[in-house]
N, C-alpha and C positions, 0 to 999 in steps of 0.2 A: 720365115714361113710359120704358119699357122696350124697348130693341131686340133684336128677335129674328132670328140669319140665319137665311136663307130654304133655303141652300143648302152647296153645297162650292165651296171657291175652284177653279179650275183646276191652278194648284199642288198644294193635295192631290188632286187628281184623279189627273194625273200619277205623283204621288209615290204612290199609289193602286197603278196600272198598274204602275210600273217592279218595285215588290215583285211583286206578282203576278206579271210577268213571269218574275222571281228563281227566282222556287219554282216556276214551272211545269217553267225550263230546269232547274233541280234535281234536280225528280222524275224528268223523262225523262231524264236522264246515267244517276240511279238504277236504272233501268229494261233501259236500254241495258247498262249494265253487269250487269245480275241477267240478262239474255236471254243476255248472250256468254257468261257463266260456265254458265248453265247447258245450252249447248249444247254444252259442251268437256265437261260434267259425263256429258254423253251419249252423248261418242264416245269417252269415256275409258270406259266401262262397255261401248261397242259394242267397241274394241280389245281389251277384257280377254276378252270373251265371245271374240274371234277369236282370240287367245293359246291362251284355256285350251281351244278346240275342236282346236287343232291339234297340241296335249300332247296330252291324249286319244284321237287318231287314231292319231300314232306309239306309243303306249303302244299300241294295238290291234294294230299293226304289228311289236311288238314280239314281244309273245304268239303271232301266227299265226306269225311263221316269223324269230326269231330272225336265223340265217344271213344271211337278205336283208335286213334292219333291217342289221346289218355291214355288207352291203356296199353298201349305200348311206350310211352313213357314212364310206368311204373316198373318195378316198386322204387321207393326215392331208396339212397338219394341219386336216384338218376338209372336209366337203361342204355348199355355201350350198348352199337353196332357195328358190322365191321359191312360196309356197303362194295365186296370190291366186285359187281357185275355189272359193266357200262352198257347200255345207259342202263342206271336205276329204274327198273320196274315192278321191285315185288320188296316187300321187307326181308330180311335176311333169314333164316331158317330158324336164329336162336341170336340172344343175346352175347356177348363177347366180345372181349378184345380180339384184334386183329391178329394173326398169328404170320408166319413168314411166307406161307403158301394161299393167301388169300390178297394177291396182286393183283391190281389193276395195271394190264401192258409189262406184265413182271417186272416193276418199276416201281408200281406207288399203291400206299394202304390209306385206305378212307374210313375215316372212323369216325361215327354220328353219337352225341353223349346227348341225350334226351330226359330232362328233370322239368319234372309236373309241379308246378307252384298252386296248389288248391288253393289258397285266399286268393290269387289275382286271376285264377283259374286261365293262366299259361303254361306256354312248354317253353322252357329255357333251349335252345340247342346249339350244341359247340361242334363243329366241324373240325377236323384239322388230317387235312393231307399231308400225308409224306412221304419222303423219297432217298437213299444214297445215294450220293453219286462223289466219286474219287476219293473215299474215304470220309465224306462229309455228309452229315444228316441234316437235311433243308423239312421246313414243313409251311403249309400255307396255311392258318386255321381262320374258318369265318365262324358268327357266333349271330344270332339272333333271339330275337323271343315272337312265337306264335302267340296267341291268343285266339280264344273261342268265335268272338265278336267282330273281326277283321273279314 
């Protein structure tokens, strides 16, 4: 006569469980790490959009009235600003670095370095946005050169 078991030992039960366990704590690291990236993926594309808006505005700045685009690039070597009012619509009240309470979305500092080249009679300008996030300092920085004649 033939014996048939009935069941699973306890043993494989366990040993069951612990795998499953395995792969669960797996999946969610997997998880957790695809949610962090892709929220960095998101205020990397919100900084860029807040870069490239604030190119755009001094370029508009630029066209309306040349002379005062200068002179708010003086004195060299260079004029900070700290632009954090979305969207950019006015120069900032005063020159400056950005301070902790001058957030855009209490999340990100935008800050415009504007230097007047009189021989090539341009304005140099450095953008560079940034952000914390999970203990990590990100920044996105664009850079161009205006000119009078463009």
């Amino acid at each position: 006569m033939k014996h048939f078991r009935q069941g699973f030992s306890l043993i494989e039960v366990l040993l069951f469980i612990t795998i499953l366990r395995l792969i669960f704590i797996a999946a969610a690291g997997v998880g957790i790490v695809s949610i962090r990236n892709s929220q960095n993926s998101l205020n990397k594309i919100r900084a860029t959009h807040y870069a490239e808006e604030a190119i755009n505005w001094l370029s508009s700045q630029k066209n309306a009235d040349w002379l005062i685009f200068i002179a708010n690039a003086s004195p060299p070597p260079g004029a900070v600003y700290c632009f954090n009012i979305e969207p950019v619509s006015a120069w900032p009240s005063g020159a400056g670095n950005c301070v902790s309470n001058q957030l855009i979305d209490s999340l990100f500092t935008r800050e415009v370095i504007l230097t007047y080249d009189s021989v090539l009679d341009s304005v140099d300008v450095d953008i560079q946005v940034t952000w914390s996030e999970g203990g990590n300092n990100y920044s996105v920085p664009i850079s161009s050169t205006l000119r009078s004649f463009e």
